[in-house]
FIKEKE-622696 format. One line per field, with one value per residue (C-alpha): residue number from 1; residue in three letters; chain; z, x, y. Coordinates in Angstrom, 1 decimal. Layout:
BEGIN
n	NUM/...
res	ala/...
chain	A/...
zz	Z/...
xx	X/...
yy	Y/...
% end
This chain:
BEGIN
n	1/2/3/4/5/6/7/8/9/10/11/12/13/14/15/16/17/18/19/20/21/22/23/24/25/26/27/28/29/30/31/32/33/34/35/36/37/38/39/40/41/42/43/44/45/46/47/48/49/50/51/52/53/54/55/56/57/58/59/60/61/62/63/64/65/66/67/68/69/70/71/72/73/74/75/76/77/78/79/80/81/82/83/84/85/86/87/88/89/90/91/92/93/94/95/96/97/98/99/100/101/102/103/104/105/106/107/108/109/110/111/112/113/114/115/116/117/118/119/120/121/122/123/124/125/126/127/128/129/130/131/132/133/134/135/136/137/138/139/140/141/142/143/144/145/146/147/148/149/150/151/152/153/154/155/156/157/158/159/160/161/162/163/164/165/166/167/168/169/170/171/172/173/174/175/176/177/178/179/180/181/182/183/184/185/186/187/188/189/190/191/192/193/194/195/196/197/198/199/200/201/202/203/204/205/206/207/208/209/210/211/212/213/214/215/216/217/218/219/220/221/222/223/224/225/226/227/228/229/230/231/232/233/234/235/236/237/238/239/240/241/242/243/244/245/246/247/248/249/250/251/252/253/254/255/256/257/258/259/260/261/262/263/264/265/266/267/268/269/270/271/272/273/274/275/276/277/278/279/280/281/282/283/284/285/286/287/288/289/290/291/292/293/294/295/296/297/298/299/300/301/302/303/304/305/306/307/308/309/310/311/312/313/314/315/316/317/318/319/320
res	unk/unk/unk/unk/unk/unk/unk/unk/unk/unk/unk/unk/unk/unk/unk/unk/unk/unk/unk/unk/unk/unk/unk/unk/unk/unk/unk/unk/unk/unk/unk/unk/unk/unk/unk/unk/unk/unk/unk/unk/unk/unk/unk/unk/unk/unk/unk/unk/unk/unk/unk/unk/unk/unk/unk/unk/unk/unk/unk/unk/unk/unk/unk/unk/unk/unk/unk/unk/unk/unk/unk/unk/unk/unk/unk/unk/unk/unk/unk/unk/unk/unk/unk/unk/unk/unk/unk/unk/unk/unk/unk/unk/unk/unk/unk/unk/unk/unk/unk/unk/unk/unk/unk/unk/unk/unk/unk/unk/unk/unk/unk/unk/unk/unk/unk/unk/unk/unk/unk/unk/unk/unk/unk/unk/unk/unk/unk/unk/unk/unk/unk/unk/unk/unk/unk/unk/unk/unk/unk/unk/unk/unk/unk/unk/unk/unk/unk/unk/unk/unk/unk/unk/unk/unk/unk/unk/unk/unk/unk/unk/unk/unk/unk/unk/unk/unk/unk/unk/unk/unk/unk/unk/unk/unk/unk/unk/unk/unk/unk/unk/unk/unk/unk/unk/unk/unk/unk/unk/unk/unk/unk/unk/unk/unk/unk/unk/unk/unk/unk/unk/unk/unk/unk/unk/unk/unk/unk/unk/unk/unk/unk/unk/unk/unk/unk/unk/unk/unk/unk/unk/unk/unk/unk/unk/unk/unk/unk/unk/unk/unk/unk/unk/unk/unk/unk/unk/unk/unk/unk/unk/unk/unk/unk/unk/unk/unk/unk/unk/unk/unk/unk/unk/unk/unk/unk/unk/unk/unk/unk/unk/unk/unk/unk/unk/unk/unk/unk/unk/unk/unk/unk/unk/unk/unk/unk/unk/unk/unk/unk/unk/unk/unk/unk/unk/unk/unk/unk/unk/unk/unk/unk/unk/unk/unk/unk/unk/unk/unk/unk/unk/unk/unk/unk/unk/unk/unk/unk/unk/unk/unk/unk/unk/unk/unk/unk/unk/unk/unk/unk/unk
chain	A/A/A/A/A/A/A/A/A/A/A/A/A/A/A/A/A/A/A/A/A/A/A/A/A/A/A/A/A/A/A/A/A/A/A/A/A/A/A/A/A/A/A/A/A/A/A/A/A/A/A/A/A/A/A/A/A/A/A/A/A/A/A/A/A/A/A/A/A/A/A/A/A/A/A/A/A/A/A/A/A/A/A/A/A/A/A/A/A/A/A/A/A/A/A/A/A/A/A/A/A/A/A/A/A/A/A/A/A/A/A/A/A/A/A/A/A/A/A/A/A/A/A/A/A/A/A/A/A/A/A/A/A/A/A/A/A/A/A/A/A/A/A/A/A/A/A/A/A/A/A/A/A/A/A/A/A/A/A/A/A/A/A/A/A/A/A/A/A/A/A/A/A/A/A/A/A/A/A/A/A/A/A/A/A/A/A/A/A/A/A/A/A/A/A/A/A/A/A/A/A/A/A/A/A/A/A/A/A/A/A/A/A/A/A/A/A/A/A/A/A/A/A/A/A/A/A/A/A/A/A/A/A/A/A/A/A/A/A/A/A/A/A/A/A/A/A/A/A/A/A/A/A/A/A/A/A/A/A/A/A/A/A/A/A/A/A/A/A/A/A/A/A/A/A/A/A/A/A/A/A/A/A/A/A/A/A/A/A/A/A/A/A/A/A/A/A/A/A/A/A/A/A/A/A/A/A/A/A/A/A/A/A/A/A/A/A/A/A/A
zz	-23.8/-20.8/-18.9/-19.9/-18.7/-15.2/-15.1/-15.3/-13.4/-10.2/-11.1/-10.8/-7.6/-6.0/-6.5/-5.8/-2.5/-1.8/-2.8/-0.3/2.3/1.7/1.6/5.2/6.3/5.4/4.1/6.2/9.3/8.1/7.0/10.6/12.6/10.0/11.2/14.4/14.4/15.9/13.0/14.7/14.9/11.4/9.9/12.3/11.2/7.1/8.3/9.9/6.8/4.6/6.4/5.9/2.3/2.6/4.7/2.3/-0.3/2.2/2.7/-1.2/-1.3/1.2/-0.8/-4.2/-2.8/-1.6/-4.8/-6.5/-8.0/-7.3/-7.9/-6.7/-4.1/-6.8/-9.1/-6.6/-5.0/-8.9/-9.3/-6.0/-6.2/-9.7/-8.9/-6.7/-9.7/-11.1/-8.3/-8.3/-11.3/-10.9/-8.5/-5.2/-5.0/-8.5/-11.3/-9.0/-8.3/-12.3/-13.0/-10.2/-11.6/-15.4/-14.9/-12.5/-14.9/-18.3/-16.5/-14.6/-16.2/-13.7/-13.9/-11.7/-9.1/-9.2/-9.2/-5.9/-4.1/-5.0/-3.8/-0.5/-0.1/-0.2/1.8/4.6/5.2/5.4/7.7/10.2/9.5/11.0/13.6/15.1/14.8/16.6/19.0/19.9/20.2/22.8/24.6/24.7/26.0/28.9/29.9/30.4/27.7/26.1/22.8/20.7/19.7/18.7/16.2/12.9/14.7/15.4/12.1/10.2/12.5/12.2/8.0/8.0/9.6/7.4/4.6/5.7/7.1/4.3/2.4/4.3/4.3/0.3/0.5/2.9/3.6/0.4/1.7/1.8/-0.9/-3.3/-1.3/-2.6/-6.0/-6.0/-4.3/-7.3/-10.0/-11.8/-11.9/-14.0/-13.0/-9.2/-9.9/-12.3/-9.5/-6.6/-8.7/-9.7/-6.3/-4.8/-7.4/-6.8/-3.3/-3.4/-2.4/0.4/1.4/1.1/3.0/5.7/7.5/4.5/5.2/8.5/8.1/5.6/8.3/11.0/7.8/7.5/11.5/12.1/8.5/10.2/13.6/11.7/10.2/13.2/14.9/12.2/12.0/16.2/16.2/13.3/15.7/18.2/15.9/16.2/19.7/20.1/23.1/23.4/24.1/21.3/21.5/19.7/16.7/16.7/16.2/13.8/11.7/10.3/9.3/7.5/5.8/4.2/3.2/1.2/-0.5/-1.7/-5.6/-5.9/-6.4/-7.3/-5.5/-2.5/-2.1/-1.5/0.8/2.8/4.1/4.4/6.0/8.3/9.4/10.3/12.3/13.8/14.9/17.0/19.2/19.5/17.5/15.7/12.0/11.0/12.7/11.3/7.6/8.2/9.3/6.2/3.8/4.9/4.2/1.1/0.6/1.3/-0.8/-3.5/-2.9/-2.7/-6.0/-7.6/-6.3/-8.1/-11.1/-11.2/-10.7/-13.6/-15.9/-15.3/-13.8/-14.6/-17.7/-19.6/-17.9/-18.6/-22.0/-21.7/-20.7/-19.3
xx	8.3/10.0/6.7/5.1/7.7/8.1/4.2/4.9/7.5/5.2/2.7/5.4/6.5/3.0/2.2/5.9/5.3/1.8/2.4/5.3/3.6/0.7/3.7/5.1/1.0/-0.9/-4.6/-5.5/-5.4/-6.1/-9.9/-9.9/-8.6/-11.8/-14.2/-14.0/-13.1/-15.6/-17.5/-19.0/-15.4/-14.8/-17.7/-16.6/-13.0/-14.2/-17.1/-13.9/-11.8/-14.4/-14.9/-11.3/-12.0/-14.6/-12.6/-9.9/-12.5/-13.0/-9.4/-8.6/-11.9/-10.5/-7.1/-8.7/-11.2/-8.3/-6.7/-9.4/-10.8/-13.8/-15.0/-18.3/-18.9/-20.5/-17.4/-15.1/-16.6/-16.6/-12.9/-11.8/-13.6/-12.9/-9.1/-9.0/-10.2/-6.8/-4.9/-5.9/-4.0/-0.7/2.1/0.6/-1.4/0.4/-2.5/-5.1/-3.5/-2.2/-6.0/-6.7/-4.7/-5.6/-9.6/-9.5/-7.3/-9.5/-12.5/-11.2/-7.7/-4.7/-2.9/-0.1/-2.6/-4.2/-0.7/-0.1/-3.4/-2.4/1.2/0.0/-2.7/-0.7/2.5/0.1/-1.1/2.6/3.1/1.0/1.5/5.4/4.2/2.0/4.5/7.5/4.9/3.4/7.2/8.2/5.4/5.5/9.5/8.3/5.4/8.1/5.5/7.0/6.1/8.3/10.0/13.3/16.3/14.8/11.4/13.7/15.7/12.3/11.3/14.3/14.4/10.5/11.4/14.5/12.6/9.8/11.7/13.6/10.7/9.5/12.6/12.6/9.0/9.2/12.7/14.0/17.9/17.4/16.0/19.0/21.5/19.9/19.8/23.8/24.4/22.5/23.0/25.3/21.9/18.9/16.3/16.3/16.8/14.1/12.5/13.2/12.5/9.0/8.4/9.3/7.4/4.1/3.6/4.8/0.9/1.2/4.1/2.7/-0.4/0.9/-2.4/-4.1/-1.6/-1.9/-5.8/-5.2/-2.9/-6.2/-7.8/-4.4/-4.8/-8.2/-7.8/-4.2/-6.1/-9.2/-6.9/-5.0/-8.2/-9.2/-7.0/-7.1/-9.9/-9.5/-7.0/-9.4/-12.1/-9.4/-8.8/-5.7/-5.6/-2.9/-1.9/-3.3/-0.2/1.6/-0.7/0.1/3.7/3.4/0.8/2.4/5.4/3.0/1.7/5.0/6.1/2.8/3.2/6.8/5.9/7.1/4.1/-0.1/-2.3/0.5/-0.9/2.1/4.5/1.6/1.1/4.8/5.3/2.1/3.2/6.8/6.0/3.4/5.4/7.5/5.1/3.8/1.1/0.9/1.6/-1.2/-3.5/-1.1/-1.6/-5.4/-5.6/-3.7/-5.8/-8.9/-7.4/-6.5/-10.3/-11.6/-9.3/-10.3/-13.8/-13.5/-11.8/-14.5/-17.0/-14.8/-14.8/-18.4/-18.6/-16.1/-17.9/-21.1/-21.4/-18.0/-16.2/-19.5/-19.0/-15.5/-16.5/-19.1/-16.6/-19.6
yy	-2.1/-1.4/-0.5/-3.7/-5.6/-3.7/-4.0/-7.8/-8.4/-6.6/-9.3/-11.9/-10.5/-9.6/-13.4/-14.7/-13.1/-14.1/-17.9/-18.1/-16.9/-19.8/-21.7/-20.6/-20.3/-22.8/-21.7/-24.0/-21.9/-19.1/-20.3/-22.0/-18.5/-16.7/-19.2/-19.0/-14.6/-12.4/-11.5/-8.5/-7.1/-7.8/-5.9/-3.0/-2.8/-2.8/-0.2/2.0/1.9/2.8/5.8/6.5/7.1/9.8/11.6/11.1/12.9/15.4/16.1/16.3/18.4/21.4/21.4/21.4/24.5/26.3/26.4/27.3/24.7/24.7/20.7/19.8/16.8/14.3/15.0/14.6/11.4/9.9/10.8/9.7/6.4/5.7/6.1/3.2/1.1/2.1/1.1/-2.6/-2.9/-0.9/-0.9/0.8/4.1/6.1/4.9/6.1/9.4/10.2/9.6/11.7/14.7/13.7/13.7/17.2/19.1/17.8/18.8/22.3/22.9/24.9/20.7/22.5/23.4/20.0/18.2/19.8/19.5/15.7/15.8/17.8/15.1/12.4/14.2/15.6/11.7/10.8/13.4/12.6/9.0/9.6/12.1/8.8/6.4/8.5/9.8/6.2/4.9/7.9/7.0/3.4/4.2/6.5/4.6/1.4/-0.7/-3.6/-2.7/-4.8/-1.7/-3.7/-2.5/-3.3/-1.1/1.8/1.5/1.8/4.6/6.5/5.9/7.1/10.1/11.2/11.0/13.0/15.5/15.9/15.8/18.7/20.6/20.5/21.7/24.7/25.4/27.4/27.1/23.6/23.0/25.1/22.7/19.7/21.3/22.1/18.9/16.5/19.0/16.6/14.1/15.8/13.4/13.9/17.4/18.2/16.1/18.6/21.8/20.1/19.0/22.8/24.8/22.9/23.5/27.2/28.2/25.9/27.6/30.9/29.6/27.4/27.1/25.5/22.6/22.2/22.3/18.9/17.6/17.3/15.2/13.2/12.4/11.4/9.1/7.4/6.8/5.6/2.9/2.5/1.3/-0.6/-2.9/-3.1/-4.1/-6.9/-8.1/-8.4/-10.2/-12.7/-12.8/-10.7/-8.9/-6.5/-2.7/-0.3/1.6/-1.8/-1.1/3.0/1.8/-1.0/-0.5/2.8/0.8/-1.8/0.9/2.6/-0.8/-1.4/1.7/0.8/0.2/-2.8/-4.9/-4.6/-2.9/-3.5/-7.0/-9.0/-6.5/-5.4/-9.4/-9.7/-6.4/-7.3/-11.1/-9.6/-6.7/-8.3/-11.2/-8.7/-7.8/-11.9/-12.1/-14.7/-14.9/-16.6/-14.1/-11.4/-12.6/-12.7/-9.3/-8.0/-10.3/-8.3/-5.2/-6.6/-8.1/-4.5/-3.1/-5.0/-4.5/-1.1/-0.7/-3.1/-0.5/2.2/0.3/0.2/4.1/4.8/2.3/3.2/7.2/8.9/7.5/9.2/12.4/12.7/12.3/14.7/17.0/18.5
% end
């Protein structure tokens, strides 16, 4: 009972957040700022973030290989694709990633190995994801850009990176890690948590360079993204330092991941207009960027559907 009613509320709040932001925005403009985009641009940027999902394949691919798991390209593209199906109907990217783990380990068993390749894949991405934005912020502050890098920027930053880092520290640093375990020993969850966390990525600890090999993936997938949304801007006529979008769009990110609402429609357009606003683009322009991240997403996930219902849900139960 409890799940279907925090499944609900997320619906309520997805389109609570979405309906305010028509209300704020009118739809008006946004179909106006689409009409007159550069639609050139706009193919482009949906081009550049489907590329981002194969290399996401790619990157799950080495992981899974250096485990052991030996999962063939066609499988792989099935489950990765069929995942995002999942992910249009539950609070940001968790469905996809349980049906992730769930199809591998029916299909090729070791579920601790596959659990990890999963949790590596998706802390490798927000590893490099931090890496980019601190790095972009430095820069913009030695260069003398006026990046919009204001309080609630460098509060964000700063939060991004504590977690990461501790994050990190919990993964590879075995001191650390006992001193979280004495210091929240009293609360069973977040340490079962921790202990669950640690033991799945101790042959990433044992084989560091595997890691760092999915952190090259991570990178050129954050830039790809990066750029993609640049140059949605631009299909809109916003002309303004890249370095703006290495900084912001990060933070957009993280906040769309936040399971709070579907799919992370809703936070990702809120997130988007805000941010956006602080380096002076304009909110209408900054909801109609998101809102074709959203449309691809969508898409995408339709596409997904259309590979589970028709290729993979059969082979899964095949079991062959």
């Amino acid at each position: 009972m409890n799940k279907k009613i925090f499944f609900i509320f997320r619906i309520v709040i997805t389109f609570a957040i979405i309906f305010a932001l028509f209300k704020f925005i009118p739809y008006s403009k946004i179909v106006e700022i689409y009409k007159y985009s550069y639609k050139p641009y706009i193919v482009l940027s949906v081009c550049i973030s489907l590329v981002c999902y194969f290399v996401g394949i790619a990157r799950w691919k080495l992981l899974l290989n250096h485990l052991n798991i030996n999962v063939t390209k066609k499988e792989i593209f099935f489950c990765y694709f069929s995942s995002l199906f999942f992910n249009l109907f539950f609070p940001s990217f968790i469905a996809g990633d349980v049906f992730r783990g769930a199809s591998i380990s029916y299909r090729y068993g070791d579920t601790k190995k596959v659990v990890s390749s999963i949790f590596m894949d998706r802390f490798s991405g927000g590893t490099t994801l931090t890496l980019m934005v601190l790095f972009a912020a430095l820069l913009s502050v030695a260069l003398g850009f006026n990046t919009g890098i204001c309080k609630e920027v460098v509060i964000s930053i700063a939060i991004l990176c504590l977690i990461i880092g501790a994050m990190a520290f919990v993964v590879f640093n075995e001191s650390f890690f006992l001193f979280l375990v004495k210091v929240f020993k009293k609360n069973k969850f977040i340490t079962e948590k921790l202990i669950s966390a640690h033991e799945q990525c101790g042959f990433f600890r044992e084989n560091p360079y595997v890691f760092f090999k999915s952190l090259i993936y991570s990178a050129l997938i954050n830039v790809l993204g990066v750029s993609s949304v640049f140059i949605a801007a631009k299909a809109f006529g916003v002309n303004i330092n890249l370095i703006y979008f290495f900084i912001l769009v990060p933070l957009v990110i993280i906040v769309s991941s936040i399971p709070i609402t579907i799919a992370g429609a809703g936070t990702r357009e809120a997130a988007s207009v805000y941010f956006f606003a602080l380096a002076g683009i304009d909110k209408t322009i900054g909801l109609g960027v998101s809102l074709l991240s959203l449309i691809t997403v969508v898409f995408v996930g339709i596409m997904g559907g259309l590979i589970y219902v028709g290729l993979y849900h059969r082979r899964l139960q095949s079991g062959s």
